[in-house]
C-alpha positions in Angstrom: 67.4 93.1 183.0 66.7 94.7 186.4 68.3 93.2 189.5 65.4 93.2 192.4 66.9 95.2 195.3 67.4 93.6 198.7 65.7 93.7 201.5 65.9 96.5 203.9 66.7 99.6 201.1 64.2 102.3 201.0 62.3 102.5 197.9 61.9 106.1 196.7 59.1 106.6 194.0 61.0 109.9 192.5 61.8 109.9 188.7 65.1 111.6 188.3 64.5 111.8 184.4 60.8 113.7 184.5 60.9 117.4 182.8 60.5 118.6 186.0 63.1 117.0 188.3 65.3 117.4 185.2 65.1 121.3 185.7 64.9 121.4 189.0 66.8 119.0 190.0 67.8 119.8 193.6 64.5 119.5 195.8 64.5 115.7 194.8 68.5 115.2 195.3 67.6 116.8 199.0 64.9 113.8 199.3 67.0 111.3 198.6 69.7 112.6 201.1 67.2 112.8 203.6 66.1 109.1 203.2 69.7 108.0 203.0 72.8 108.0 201.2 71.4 104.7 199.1 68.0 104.1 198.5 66.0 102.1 195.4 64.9 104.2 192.7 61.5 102.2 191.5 61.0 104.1 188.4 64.6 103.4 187.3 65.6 100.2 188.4 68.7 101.2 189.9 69.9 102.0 193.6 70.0 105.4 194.1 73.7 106.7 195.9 73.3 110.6 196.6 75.5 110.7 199.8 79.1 112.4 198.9 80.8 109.5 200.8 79.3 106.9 199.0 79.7 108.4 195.6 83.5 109.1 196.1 83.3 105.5 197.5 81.8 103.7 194.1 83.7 106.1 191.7 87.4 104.9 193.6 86.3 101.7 194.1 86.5 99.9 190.1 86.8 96.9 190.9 83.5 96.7 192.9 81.5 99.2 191.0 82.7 98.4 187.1 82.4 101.2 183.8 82.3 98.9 181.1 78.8 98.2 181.9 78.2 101.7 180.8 77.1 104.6 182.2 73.9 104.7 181.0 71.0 102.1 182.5 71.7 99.4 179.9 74.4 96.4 180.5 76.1 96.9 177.8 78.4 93.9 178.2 75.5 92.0 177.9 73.2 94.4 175.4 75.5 96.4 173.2 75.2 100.3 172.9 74.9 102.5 170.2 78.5 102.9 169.6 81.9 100.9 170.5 82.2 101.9 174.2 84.6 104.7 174.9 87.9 105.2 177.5 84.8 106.2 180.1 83.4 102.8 179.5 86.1 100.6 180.1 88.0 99.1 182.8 91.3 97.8 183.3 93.7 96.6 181.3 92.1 97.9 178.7 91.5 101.5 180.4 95.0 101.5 181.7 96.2 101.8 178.3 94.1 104.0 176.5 94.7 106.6 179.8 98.3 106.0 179.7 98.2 107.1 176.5 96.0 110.2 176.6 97.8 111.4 179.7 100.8 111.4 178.2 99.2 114.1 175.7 97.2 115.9 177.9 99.1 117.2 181.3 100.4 120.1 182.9 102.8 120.7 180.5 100.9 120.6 177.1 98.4 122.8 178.9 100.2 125.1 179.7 101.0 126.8 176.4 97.2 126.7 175.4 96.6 129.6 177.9 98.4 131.9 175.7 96.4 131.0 173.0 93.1 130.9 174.7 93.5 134.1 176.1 93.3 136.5 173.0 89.9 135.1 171.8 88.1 135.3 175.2 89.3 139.0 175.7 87.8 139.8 172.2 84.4 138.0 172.8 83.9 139.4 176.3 85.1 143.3 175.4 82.4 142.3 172.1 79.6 141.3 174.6 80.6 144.0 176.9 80.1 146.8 174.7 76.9 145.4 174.0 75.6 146.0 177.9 73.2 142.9 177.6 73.7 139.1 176.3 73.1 135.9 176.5 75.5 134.0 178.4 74.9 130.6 176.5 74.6 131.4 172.7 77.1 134.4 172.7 79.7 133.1 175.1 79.4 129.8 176.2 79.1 127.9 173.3 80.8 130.5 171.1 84.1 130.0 173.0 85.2 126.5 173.3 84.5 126.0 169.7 86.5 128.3 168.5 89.4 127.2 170.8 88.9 123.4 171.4 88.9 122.2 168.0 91.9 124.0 167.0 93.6 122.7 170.0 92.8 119.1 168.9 93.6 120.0 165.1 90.0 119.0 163.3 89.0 121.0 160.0 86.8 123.8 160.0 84.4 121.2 158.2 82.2 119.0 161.0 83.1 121.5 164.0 78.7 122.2 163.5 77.7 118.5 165.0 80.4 118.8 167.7 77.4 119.9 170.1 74.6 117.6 168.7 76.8 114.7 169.3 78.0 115.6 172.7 74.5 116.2 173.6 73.8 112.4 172.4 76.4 110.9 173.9 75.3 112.0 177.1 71.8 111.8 176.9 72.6 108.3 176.3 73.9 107.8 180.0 69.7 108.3 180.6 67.0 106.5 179.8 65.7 106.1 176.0 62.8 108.5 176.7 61.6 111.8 174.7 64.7 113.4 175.9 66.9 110.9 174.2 65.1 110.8 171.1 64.8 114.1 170.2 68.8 114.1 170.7 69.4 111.0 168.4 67.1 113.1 165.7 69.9 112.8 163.7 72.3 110.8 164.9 73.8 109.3 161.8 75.2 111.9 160.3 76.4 113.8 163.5 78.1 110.2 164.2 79.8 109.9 161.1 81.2 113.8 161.1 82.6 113.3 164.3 84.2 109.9 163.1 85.4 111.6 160.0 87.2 113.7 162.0 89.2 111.3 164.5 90.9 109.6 161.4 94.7 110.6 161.3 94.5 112.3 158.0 91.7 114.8 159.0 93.8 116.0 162.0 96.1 118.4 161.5 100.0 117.8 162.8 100.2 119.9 166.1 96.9 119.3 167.8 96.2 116.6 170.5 94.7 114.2 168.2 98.1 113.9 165.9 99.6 113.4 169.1 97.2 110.4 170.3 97.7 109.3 166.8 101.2 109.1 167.8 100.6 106.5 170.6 99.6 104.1 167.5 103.6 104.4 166.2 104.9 103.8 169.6 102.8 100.6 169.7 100.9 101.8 173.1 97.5 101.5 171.3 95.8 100.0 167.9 94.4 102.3 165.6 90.8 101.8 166.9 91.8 102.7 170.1 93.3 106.1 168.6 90.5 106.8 167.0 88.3 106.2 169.9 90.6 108.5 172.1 90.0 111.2 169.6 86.1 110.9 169.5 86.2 110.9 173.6 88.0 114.6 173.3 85.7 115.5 170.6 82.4 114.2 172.6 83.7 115.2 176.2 85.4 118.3 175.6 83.1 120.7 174.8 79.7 120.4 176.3 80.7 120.1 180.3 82.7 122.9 179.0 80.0 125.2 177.7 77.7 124.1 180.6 80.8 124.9 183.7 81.0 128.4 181.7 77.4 129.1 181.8 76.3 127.7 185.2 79.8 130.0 186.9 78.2 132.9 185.2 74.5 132.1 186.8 76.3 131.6 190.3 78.3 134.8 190.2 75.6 136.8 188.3 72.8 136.1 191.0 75.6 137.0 194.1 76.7 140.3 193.7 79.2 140.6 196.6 81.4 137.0 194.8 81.1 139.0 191.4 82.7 142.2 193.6 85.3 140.2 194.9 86.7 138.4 191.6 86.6 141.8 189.7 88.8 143.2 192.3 91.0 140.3 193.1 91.2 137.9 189.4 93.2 135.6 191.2 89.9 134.3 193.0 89.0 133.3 189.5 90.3 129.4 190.1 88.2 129.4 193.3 84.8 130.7 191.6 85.2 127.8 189.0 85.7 125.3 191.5 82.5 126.6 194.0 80.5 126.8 190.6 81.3 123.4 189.7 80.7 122.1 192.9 77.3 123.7 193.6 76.2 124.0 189.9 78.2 120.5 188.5 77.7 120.1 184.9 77.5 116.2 185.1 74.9 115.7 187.1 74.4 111.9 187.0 75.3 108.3 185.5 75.3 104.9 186.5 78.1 102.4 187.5 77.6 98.6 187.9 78.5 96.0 190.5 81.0 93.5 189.8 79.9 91.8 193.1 77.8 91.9 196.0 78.5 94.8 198.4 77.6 96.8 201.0 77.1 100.9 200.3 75.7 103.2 202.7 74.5 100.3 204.9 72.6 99.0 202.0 73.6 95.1 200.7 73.6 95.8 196.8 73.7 92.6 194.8 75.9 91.6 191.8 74.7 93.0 188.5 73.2 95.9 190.0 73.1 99.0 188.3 74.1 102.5 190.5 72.6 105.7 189.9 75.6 108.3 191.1 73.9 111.7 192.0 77.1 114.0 191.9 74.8 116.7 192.0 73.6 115.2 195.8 77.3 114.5 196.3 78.3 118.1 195.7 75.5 119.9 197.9 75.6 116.8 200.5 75.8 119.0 204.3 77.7 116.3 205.8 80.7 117.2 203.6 79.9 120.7 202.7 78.2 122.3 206.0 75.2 123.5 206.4 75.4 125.9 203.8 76.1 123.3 200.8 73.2 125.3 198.9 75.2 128.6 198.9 77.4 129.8 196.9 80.7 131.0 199.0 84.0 131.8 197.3 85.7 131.3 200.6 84.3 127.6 200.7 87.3 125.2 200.3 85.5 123.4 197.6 88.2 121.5 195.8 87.4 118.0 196.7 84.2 118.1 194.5 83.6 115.0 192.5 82.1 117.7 189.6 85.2 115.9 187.5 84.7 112.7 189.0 87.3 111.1 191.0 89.5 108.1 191.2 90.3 105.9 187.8 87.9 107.9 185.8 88.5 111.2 186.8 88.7 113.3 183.5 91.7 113.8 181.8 90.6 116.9 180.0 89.5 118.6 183.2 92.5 120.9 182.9 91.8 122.6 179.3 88.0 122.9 180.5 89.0 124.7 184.1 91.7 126.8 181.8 88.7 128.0 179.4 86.3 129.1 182.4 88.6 131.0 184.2 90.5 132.8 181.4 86.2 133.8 180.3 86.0 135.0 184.1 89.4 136.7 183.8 88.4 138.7 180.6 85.3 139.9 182.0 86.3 140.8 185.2 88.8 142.9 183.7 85.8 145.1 182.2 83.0 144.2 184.0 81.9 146.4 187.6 78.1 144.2 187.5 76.9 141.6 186.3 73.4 140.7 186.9 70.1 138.5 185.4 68.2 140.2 182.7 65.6 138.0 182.6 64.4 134.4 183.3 67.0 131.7 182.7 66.1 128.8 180.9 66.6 125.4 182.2 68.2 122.9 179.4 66.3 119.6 179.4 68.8 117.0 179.3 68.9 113.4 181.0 72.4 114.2 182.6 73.9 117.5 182.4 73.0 120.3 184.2 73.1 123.9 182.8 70.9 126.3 181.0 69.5 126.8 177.3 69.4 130.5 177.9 71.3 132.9 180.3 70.2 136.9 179.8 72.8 139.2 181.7 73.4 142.6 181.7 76.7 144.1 182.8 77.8 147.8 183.3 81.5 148.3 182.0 84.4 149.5 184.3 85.1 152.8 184.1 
């Protein structure tokens, strides 16, 4: 059920969801801005918050602006999803425990011994590609890196690791509408649902990765068994795709701006700062929804209870007002680490360290052999309700001598 906006909101007549606004994205997101931080969206149903203020405002405020009525356009208190709703749809109590739990196995310090082990296969990929002189950033590097890392850090089986990208690319579609996109992702839903699923029960997991150790939380008596399992299938779902997508779009930024490229080959330590400009100007997560819990006023605009919110972190992350004039530019000397790219507040993603520690040890190993990088042909835009990021990425690079 749609919730009729109040008067005095802007209605905007822009589909954020067509092919074309899904590939380019950023002409519309610069509309909206222009026409306010919160305007109606007619084609969606949903208020429209684009204005980096007002989305850091909904995503730390989840009391007013709830996540277990999903992310996607649907209520799904009141009209159930696809799937038992995840860490990402829930609120307090219930998210307060399932977070306490996966923070206790993701942190600082069970990071911090993955870099070691993440290290030697981005080296041999990137001197592989290297040698090569020309490759596609998506297919040979991208999504050829975090799944050979990721799944080994969580402790799945070899078998299933083949529907770890279909399913990701469902579960986010999902946050959309149910449109061509959507159904061309949930093609096959039921059996890249119940691989995944398959492999968040305790004895498919091996004993040293992260999901043995949220299986752990179960024996402690912090969660139930179903929460375990659910915690698992976030990882799984969440862990590879924003991944693949935050390697891919860094490499488009630094590809297409020679003198950034320059300056990270000859200074690797910049390597944390490209990730975080890329992700801000580039963000792999480009939208989802929230729903009030209440009435309440956002960006000037009175927003009834029940209404759903269309957060444009994309807008957010380009928005002038908190990134300058220049917000479209890519500038490793921009102090870019407020973005939202990772959300912010309650929700902000626990993974977010493993998935900054794969980009920048990929940007590492190249820069180590790499003197250019530059396109080799047209990229092409992935079609995709929510993320942002490319199907194809043709570089070539000439090797340091």
């Amino acid at each position: 059920m749609t919730i009729a906006p109040a008067g005095g909101v802007i209605t905007l007549p822009d589909d954020p969801f067509s092919p074309a606004n899904i590939t380019d994205p950023y002409p519309m997101l610069e509309r909206l801005r222009a026409h306010g931080p919160v305007t109606w969206l007619e084609t969606c149903g949903a208020y429209a918050v684009a204005g980096f203020e007002e989305v850091y405002e909904v995503l730390t405020d989840f009391e007013t602006y709830c996540s277990s009525g999903g992310l996607g356009p649907r209520d799904i208190r009141r009209d159930a999803g696809w799937r038992p709703p995840s860490i990402l749809e829930s609120d307090p109590p219930v998210h307060t425990v399932m977070r306490r739990a996966l923070t206790g196995v993701i942190n600082p310090a069970t990071v911090r011994p993955l870099r070691e082990r993440f290290t030697g296969p981005a080296e041999e990929i990137a001197g592989e590609l290297v040698a090569r002189g020309e490759f596609d950033v998506v297919k040979d590097l991208a999504e050829r890196y975090p799944l050979r890392v990721f799944p080994d850090a969580v402790g799945i089986p070899e078998e299933g690791r083949e529907h770890l990208l279909p399913y990701g690319n469902m579960v986010f579609n999902a946050f959309g509408p149910q449109n061509d996109v959507f159904a061309d992702a949930f093609a096959h839903a039921d059996a890249h649902s119940a691989a995944i699923l398959r492999n968040c029960a305790r004895e498919n997991l091996d004993d040293t990765g992260f999901g043995a150790r949220v299986w752990e939380r179960v024996e402690d008596g912090l969660i139930s068994a179903e929460q375990a399992a659910l915690l698992v299938r976030a990882l799984l779902s969440a862990g590879v795709d924003t991944t693949v997508f935050g390697i891919g779009n860094t490499l488009a930024c630094l590809s297409r701006t020679p003198g950034a490229w320059a300056a990270l080959r000859d200074d690797p330590s910049l390597a944390k700062f490209a990730v975080d400009e890329a992700l801000r100007l580039e963000s792999p997560f480009q939208k989802f929804h929230r729903t009030t819990t209440a009435p309440s006023v956002l960006g000037g605009v009175a927003i009834p209870e029940g209404a759903k919110l269309l957060l444009f972190i994309g807008a957010a992350n380009r928005d002038p007002r908190k990134w300058g004039a220049d917000a479209d530019r890519y500038d490793l000397e921009r102090q870019a680490s407020g973005h939202v790219a990772f959300g912010m507040g309650l929700h902000q993603c626990v993974g977010q360290p493993i998935a900054r520690l794969e980009i920048e040890l990929v940007l590492r190993a190249l820069a180590a052999r790499v003197e250019t990088i530059e396109p080799a042909g047209e990229p092409v835009p992935l079609v995709h309700n929510v993320l942002r990021g490319f199907a194809s990425l043709p570089v070539r690079v000439t090797p340091r001598s």
